[in-house]
C-alpha positions as CSV (number, residue, x, y, z in Angstrom):
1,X,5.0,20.4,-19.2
2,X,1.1,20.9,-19.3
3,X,1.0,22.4,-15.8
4,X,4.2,24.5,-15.8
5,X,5.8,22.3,-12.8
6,X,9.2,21.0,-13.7
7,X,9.3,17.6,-12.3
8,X,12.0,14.9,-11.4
9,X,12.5,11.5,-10.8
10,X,14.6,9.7,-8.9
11,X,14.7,6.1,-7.6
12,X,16.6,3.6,-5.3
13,X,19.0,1.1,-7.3
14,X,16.3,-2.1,-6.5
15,X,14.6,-4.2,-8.9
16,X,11.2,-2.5,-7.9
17,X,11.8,0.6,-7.7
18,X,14.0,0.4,-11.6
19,X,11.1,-1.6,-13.0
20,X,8.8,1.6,-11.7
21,X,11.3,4.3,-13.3
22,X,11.1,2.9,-16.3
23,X,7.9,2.9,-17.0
24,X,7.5,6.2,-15.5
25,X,9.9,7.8,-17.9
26,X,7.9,6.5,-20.5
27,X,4.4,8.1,-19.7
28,X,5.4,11.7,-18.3
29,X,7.6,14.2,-19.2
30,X,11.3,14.9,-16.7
31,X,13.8,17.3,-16.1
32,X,17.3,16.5,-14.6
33,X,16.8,17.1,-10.8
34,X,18.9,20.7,-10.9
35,X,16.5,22.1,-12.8
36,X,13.4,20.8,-11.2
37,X,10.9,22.8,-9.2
38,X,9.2,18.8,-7.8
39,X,11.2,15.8,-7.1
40,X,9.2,12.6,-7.5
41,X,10.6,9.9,-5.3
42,X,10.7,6.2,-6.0
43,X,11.4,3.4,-3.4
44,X,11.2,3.4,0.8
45,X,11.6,5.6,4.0
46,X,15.1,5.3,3.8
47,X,16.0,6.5,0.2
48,X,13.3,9.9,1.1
49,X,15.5,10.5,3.3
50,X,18.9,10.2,1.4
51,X,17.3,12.4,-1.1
52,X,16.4,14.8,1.3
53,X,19.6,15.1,2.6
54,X,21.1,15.1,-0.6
55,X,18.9,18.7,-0.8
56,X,20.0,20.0,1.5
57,X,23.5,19.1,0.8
58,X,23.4,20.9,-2.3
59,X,21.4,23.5,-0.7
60,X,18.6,23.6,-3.6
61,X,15.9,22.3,-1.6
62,X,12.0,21.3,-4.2
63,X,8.7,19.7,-2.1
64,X,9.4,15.5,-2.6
65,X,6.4,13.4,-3.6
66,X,7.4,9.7,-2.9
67,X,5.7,6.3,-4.1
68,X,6.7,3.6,-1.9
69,X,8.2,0.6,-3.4
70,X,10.5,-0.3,0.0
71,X,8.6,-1.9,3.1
72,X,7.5,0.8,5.4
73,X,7.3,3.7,3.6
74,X,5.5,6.3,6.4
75,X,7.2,8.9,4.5
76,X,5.8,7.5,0.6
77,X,2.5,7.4,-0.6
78,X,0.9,4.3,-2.6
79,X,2.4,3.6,-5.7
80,X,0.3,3.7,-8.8
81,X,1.1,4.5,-12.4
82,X,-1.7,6.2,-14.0
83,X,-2.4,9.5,-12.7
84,X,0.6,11.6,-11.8
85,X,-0.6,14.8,-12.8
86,X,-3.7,14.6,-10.9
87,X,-1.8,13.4,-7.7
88,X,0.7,15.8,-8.1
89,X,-1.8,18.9,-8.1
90,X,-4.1,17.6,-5.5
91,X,-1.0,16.7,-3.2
92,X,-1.0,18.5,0.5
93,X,2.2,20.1,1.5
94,X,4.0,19.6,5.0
95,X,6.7,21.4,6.3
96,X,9.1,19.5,8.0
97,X,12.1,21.2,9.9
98,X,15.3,19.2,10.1
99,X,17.5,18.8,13.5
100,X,21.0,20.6,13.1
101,X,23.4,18.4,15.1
102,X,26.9,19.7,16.2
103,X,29.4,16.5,17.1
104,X,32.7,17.2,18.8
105,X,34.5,14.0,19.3
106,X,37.7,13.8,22.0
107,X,40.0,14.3,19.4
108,X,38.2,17.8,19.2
109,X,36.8,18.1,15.7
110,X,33.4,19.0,14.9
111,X,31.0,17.9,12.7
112,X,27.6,19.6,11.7
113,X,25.5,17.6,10.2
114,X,21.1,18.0,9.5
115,X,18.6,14.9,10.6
116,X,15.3,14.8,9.5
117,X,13.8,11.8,11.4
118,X,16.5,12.3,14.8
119,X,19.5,12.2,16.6
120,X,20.8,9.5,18.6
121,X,23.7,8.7,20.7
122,X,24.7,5.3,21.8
123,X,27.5,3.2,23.2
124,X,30.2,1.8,21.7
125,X,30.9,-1.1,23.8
126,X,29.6,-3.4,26.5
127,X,29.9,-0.5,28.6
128,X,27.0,1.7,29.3
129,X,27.4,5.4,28.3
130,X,27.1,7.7,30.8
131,X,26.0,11.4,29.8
132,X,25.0,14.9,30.9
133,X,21.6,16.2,29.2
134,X,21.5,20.0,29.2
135,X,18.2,22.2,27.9
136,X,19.1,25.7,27.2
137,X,22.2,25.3,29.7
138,X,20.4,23.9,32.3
139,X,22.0,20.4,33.4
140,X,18.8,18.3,33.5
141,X,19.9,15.2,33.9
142,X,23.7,15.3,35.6
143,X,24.4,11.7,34.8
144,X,21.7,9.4,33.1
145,X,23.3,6.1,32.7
146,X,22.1,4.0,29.8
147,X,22.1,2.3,26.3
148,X,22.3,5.7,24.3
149,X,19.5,9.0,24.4
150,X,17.2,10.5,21.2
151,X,16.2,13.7,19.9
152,X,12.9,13.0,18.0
153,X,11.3,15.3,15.2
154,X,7.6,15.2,15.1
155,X,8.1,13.4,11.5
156,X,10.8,11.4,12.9
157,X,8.8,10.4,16.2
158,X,6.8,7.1,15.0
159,X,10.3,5.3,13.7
160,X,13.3,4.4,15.8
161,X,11.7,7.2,18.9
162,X,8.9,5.0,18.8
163,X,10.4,1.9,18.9
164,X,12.4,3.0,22.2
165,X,8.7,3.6,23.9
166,X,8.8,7.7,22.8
167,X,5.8,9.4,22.5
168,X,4.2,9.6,19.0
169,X,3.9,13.8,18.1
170,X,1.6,15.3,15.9
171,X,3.0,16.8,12.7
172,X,2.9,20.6,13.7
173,X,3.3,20.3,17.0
174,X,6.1,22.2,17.3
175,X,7.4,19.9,20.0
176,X,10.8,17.7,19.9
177,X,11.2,14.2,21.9
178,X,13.6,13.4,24.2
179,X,13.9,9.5,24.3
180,X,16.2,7.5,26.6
181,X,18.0,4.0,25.5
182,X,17.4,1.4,28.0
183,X,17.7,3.7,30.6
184,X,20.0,2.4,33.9
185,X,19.8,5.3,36.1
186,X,17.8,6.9,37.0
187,X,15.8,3.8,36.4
188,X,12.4,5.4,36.1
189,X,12.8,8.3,33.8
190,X,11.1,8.0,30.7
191,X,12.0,11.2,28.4
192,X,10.9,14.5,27.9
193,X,8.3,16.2,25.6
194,X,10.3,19.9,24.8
195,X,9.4,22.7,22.7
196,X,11.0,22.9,19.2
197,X,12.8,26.2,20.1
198,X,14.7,24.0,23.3
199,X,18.6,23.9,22.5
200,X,19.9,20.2,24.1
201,X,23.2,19.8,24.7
202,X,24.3,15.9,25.4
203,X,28.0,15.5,27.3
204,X,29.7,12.4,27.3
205,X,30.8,11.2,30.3
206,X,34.5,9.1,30.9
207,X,34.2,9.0,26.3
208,X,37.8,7.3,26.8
209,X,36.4,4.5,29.2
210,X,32.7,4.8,27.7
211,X,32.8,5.7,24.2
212,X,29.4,6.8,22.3
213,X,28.4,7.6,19.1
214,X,26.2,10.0,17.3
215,X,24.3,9.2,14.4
216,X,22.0,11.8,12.6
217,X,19.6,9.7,10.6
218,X,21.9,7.7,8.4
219,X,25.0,9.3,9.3
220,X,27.8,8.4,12.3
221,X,30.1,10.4,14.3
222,X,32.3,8.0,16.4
223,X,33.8,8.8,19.6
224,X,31.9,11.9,20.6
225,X,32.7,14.3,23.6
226,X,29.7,16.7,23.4
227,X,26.4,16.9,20.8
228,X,24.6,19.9,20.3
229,X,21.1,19.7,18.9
230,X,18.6,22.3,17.9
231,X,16.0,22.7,15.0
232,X,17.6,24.2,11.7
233,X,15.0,26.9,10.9
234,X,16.6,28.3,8.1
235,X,16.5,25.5,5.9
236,X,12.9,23.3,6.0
237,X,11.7,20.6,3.9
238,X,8.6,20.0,2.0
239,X,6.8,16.6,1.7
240,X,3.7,16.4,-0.7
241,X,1.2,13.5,0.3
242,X,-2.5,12.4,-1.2
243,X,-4.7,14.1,1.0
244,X,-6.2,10.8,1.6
245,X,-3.2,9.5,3.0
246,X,-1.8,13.1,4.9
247,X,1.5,12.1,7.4
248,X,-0.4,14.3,10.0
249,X,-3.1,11.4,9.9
250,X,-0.9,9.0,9.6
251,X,0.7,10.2,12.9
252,X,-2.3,10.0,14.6
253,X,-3.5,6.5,13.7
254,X,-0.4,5.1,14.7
255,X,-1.1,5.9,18.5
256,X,-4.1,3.3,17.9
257,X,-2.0,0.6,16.7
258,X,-1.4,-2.1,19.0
């Protein structure tokens, strides 16, 4: 290729996002996605995601430009067809640091699994969960009794953290949200704003009578006894963005948005 980058393309199976590949693959030149140094990303916040995670499954991990051709698409910049190179070599980097979560269910196995956006844990049933919140192995919260709880990345913060009334944090922030459900008791607590280094530690309480979940972006772990959560330094991500359309700025418009 003309500027030495080895790109990639990948797209989500709808009729947009197929009708986009195609022509793609007919203007610009690819490479299969091992042997790419850029992944270009076709479709909405939810496939970014899948093919992040997908990176970091196969532990090969190349800076994502997405287009968005889904709904929301915070994560995606506009679509357009002309013009690739000259996005691509204009784009801003950001660094994005993915939550390592550690499930152990009653039955006493454990899962580890990475989320990018958050964490969340939530009840099973029609009974309320109630749970133990530790910070670096301090109980905080003995017994908070609610819907389910949150642990928020800064990139993660204006999607389902937002939509339980979490604080919106600035890309670089180094900060993590902690985000109760429909909180119970105690009635009036609202969260927590902690530093990225903060290890949290979430114990279910009575998991037989009150069972919870834990979900790490798109992925479940039913029936869990204790969740472990703490920023995965050793393996970060990197989104490329217009710089007329930078997540960092995106971030902060959306605390004006009524």
């Amino acid at each position: 290729m003309s500027d030495g980058v080895r790109r990639a393309l990948v797209g989500s199976p709808t009729h947009p996002a197929r009708v986009a590949e195609r022509e793609l693959r007919d203007r610009y030149d690819w490479v299969a996605p091992d042997e790419a140094d850029l992944i270009v990303v076709l479709g909405g916040d939810g496939f970014m995601l899948q093919t992040l995670h997908a990176m970091l499954e196969r532990r090969r991990i190349v800076p994502a430009f997405g287009m968005n051709l889904g709904t929301v698409g915070f994560l995606m910049n506009d679509w357009r067809l002309e013009g690739l190179d000259e996005r691509l070599a204009r784009a801003k980097p950001f660094r994005v640091s993915p939550l390592s979560m550690t499930a152990t269910t009653i039955d006493g196995e454990t899962h580890q699994i990475p989320a990018i956006n958050e964490v969340s844990l939530l009840r099973e049933t029609r009974q309320t969960a109630k749970l133990e919140v530790t910070v670096n192995d301090r109980a905080v919260l003995p017994e908070l009794v609610c819907d389910g709880i949150l642990v928020a990345t800064p990139a993660g913060s204006t999607a389902y953290n937002l939509s339980a009334n979490g604080p919106i944090l600035p890309l670089g922030s180094a900060l993590l949200a902690l985000t109760p459900i429909s909180p119970f008791r105690p009635r009036r607590w609202r969260g927590a704003i902690l530093p990225e280094k903060a290890r949290i530690a979430i114990t279910v309480l009575e998991p037989d009578k009150r069972p919870v979940s834990a979900v790490a972006d798109q992925r479940e772990v039913r029936d869990v006894a204790r969740v472990e959560i703490a920023i995965d330094r050793m393996r970060g991500l990197t989104l490329m963005f217009d710089p007329e359309h930078a997540l960092d700025d995106r971030i902060t418009m959306e605390q004006f948005i009524a």
